[in-house]
C-alpha positions as CSV (number, residue, x, y, z in Angstrom):
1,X,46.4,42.9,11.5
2,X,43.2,41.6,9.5
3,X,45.1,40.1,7.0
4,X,46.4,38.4,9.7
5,X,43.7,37.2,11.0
6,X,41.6,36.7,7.4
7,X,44.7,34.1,6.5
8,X,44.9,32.2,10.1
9,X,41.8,30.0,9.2
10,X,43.2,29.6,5.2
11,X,46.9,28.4,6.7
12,X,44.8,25.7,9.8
13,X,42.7,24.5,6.9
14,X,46.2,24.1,4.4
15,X,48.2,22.3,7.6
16,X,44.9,19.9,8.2
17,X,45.3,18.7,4.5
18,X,48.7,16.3,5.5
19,X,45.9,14.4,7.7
20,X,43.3,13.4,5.3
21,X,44.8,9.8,3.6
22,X,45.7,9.7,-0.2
23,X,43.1,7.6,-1.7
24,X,45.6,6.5,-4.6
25,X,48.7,5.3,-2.1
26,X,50.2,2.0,-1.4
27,X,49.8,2.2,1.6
28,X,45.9,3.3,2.5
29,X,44.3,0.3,4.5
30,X,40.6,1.5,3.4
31,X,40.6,0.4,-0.3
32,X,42.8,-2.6,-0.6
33,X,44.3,-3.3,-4.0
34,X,42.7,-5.0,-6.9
35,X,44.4,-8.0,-6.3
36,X,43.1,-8.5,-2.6
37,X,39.5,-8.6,-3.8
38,X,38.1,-11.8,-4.1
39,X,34.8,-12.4,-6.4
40,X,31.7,-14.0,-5.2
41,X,29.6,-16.1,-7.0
42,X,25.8,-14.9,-6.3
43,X,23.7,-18.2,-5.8
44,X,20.7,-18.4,-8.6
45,X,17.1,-16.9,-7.7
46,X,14.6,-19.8,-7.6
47,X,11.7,-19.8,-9.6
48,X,8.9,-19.0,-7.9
49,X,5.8,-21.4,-9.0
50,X,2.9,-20.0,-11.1
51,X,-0.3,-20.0,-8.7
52,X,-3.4,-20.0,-10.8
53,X,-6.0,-17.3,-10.4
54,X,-8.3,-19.7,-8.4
55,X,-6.1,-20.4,-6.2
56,X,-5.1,-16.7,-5.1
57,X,-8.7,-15.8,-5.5
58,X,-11.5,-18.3,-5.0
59,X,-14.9,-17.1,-4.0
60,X,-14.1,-13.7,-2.1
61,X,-11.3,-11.9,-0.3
62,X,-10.4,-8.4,1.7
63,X,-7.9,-6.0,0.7
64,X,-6.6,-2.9,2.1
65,X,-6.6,0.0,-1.3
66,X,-4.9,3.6,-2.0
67,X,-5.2,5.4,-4.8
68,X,-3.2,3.6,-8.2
69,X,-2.0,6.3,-10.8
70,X,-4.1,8.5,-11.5
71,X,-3.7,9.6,-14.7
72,X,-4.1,5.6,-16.2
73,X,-8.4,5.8,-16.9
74,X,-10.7,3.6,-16.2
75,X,-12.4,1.0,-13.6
76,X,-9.5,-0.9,-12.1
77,X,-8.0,-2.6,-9.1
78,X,-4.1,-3.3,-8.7
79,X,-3.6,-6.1,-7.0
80,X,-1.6,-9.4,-5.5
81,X,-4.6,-11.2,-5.0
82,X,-4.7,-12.6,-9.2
83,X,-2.2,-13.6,-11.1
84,X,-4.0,-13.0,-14.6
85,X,-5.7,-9.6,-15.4
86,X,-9.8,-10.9,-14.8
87,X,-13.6,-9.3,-13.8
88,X,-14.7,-8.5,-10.2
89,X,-17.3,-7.1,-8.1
90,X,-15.8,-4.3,-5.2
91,X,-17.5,-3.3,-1.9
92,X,-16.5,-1.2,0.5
93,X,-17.2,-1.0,4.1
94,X,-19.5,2.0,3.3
95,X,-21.7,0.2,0.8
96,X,-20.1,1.1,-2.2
97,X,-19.7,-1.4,-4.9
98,X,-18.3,-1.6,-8.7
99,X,-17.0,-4.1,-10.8
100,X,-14.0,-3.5,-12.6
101,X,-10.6,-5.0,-13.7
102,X,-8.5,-6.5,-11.4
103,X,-5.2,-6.4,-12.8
104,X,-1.9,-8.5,-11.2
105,X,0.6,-6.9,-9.7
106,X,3.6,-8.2,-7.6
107,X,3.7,-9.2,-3.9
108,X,1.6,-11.1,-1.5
109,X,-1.6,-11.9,-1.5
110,X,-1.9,-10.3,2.3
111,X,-0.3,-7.1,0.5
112,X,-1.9,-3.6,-0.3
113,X,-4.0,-3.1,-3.8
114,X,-3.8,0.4,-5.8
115,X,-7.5,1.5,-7.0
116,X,-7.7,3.6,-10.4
117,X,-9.5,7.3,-9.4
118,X,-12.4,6.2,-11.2
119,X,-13.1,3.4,-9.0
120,X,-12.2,5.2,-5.9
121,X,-14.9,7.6,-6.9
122,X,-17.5,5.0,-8.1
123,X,-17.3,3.8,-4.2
124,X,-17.2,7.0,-3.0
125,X,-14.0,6.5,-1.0
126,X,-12.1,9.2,-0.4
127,X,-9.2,9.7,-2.6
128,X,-6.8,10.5,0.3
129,X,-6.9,7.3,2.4
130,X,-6.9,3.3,2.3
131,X,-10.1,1.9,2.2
132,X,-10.7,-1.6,3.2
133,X,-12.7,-3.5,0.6
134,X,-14.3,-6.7,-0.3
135,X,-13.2,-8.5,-3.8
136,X,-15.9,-10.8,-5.3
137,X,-15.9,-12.6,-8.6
138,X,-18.0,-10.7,-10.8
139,X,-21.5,-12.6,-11.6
């Protein structure tokens, strides 16, 4: 009698098999044959205009930061706001203030920044949250 019973799931599970569809048959509606499939052409991706660096960042701006990588040293500021790696002055809404790279990253300008963990310390900002600062051009 357990036998039995041990080999009724094994035999349900056998006789459920006929109604799963064979991927590989003439007749499955779900992949249509080779032939069937027509090719798109993809239209070109514009090129998007170089914006000079005084342009994106002309006298000061306000960016919202998080901690960059933090095993990349040094005093440095990830962000959409330049186009070409360049000097800049860093305040926080604490009074914290450093000058350090700014380096360009992709995106736009209203997007986030990434600050290296020394610069996140030299503010004083705490290493766990965004921190809204104030980008100068270093004088």
């Amino acid at each position: 009698m357990r036998l039995f019973i041990l080999s009724l799931p094994a035999v349900s599970l056998l006789s459920a098999c006929n109604l799963i569809p064979d991927r590989f048959s003439d007749d499955n509606p779900v992949i249509p044959p080779a032939e069937e499939v027509e090719a798109v052409a993809l239209d070109p991706v514009e090129a998007v205009p170089e914006v000079t660096p005084d342009v994106m960042f002309s006298g000061s701006a306000t960016t919202i930061a998080g901690l960059g990588d933090p095993t990349v040293p040094g005093l440095w500021m990830e962000t959409p706001l330049v186009t070409t790696e360049q000097m800049a002055r860093v305040r926080s809404a604490t009074g914290g203030n450093v000058t350090l790279t700014l380096r360009p990253i992709a995106g736009e300008a209203s997007a986030g920044s990434r600050l290296s963990i020394d610069a996140m310390r030299a503010l004083g900002a705490p290493l766990t949250e965004l921190v809204e600062l104030k980008v100068s051009a270093a004088s």
